[in-house]
FILOTOR-924326 format. One record per residue: residue in three letters; x negated, y negated, z of N, C-alpha, C in turn. Coordinates in steps of 0.1 Angstrom, whole numbers, plus 2048, in hexadecimal, padded with zeros to 3 digits. Example, Ala and Ser with C-alpha at 12.3 -4.5 7.8 and 13.67 -1.06 7.14 Angstrom:
ALA77C83984E78582D84E77C82184ESER78081684777780B84777F80084F
// end
This chain:
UNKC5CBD8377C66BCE374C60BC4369UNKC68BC235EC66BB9356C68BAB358UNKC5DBA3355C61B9435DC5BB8D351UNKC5DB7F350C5BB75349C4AB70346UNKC48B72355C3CB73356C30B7A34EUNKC36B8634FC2BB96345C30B9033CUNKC39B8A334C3BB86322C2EB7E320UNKC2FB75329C27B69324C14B6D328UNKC13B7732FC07B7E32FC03B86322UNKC0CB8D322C09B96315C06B8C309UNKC0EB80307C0AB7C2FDC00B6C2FEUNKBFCB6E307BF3B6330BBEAB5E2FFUNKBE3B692FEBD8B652F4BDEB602E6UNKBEBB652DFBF4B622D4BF7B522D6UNKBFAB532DEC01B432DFBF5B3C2E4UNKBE9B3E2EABDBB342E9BD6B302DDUNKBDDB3E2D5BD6B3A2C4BDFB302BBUNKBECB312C2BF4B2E2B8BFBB1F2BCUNKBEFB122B4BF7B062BBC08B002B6UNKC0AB0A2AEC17B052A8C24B0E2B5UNKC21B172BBC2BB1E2C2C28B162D4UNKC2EB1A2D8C30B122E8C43B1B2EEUNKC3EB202FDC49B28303C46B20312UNKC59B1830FC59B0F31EC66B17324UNKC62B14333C6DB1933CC77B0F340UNKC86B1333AC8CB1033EC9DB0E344UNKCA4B0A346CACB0F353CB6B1C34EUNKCB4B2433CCBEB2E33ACB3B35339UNKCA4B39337C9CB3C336C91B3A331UNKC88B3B326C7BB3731FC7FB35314UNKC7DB2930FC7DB26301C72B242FDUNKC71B2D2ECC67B2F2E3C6AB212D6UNKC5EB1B2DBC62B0C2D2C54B0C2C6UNKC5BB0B2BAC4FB0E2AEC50B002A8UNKC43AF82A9C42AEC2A9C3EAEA296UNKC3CAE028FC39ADE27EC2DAD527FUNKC21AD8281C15AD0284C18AC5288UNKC15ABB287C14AB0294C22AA6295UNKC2DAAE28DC3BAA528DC41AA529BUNKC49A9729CC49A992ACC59AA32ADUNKC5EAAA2A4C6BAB02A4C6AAC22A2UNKC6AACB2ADC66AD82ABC70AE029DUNKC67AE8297C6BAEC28AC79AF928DUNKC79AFE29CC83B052A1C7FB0B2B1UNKC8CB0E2B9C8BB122C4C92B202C7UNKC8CB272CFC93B322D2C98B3C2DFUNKC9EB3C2E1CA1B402F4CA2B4C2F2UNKC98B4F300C96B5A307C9EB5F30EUNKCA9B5F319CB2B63323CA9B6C32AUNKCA4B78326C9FB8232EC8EB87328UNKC89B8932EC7EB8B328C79B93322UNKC85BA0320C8BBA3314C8CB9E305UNKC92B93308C90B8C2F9C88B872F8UNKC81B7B302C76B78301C6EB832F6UNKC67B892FEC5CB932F6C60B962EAUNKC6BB9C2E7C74B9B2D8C6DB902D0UNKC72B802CEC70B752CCC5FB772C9UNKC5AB782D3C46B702D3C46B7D2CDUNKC47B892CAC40B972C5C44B922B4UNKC52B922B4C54B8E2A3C48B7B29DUNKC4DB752A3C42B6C2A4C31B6F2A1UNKC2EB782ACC22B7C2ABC1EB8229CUNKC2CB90297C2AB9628BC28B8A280UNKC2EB80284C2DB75275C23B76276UNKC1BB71281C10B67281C06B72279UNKC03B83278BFAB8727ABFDB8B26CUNKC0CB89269C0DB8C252C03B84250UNKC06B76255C03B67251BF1B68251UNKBECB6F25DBDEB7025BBDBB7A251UNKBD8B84251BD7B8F247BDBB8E236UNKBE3B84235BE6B7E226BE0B72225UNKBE1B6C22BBD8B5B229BE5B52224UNKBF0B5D229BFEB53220BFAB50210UNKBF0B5C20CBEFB5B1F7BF7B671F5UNKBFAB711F8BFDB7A1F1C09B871FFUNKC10B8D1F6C16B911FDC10B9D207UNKC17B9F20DC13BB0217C10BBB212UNKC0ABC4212C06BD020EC0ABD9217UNKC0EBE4216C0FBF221DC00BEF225UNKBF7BED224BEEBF3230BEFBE123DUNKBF6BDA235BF6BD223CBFEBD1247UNKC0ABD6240C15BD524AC15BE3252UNKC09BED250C05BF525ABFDBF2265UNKBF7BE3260BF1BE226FBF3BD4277UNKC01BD426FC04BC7274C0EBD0284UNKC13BDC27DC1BBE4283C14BE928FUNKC08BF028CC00BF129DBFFBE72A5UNKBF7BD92A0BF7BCD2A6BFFBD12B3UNKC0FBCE2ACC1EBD02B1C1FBDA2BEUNKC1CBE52B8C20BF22BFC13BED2CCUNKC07BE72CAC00BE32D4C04BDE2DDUNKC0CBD72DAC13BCC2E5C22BD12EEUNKC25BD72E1C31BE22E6C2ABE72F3UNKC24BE92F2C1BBF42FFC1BBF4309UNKC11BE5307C0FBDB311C1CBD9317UNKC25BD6312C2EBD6316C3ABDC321UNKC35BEA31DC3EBF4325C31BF932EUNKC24BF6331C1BBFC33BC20BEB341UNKC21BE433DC25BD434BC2FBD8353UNKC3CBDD34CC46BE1352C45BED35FUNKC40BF835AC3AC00363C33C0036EUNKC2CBF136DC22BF3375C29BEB386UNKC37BE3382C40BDF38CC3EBD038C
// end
């Protein structure tokens, strides 16, 4: 069974790295809040309902974050980039469906 829980496992380590992203629980389900360095006003928010979307949300998230590494934000993406930005992905995909499985 897919739970809210395994989202926020799987991406545990993403969101340790990432002080601008933060995922609060609350009463429609987990909101993904992406904060603008130390302003006190988040730069956007985004609801999870199911953890379904959840994972949706932090996996696209995660893909920024890992263009955003592998370019330095100088230059654009390359074919081999966005080939391994795509495994990254498909990693987590994985992860994903062996959490589910496992009950």
């Amino acid at each position: 069974m897919q739970t809210f829980e395994k989202v926020l496992k799987i991406f545990r380590d993403y969101l340790a790295c990432d002080p601008e992203e933060e995922v609060l629980k609350c009463s429609r389900g987990y909101l993904r809040v992406a904060w603008n360095g130390d302003s006190m006003y988040c730069a956007d928010g985004i609801l999870g309902r199911t953890p379904e979307e959840l994972f949706e949300i932090l996996l696209a998230d995660y893909r920024g974050c890992e263009e955003l590494r592998l370019t330095k934000g100088r230059r654009e993406l390359t074919k081999e980039d966005e080939i391994q930005v795509e495994v990254f992905c498909q990693k987590l995909r994985e992860r994903w469906r062996e959490e589910s499985q496992c009950g």
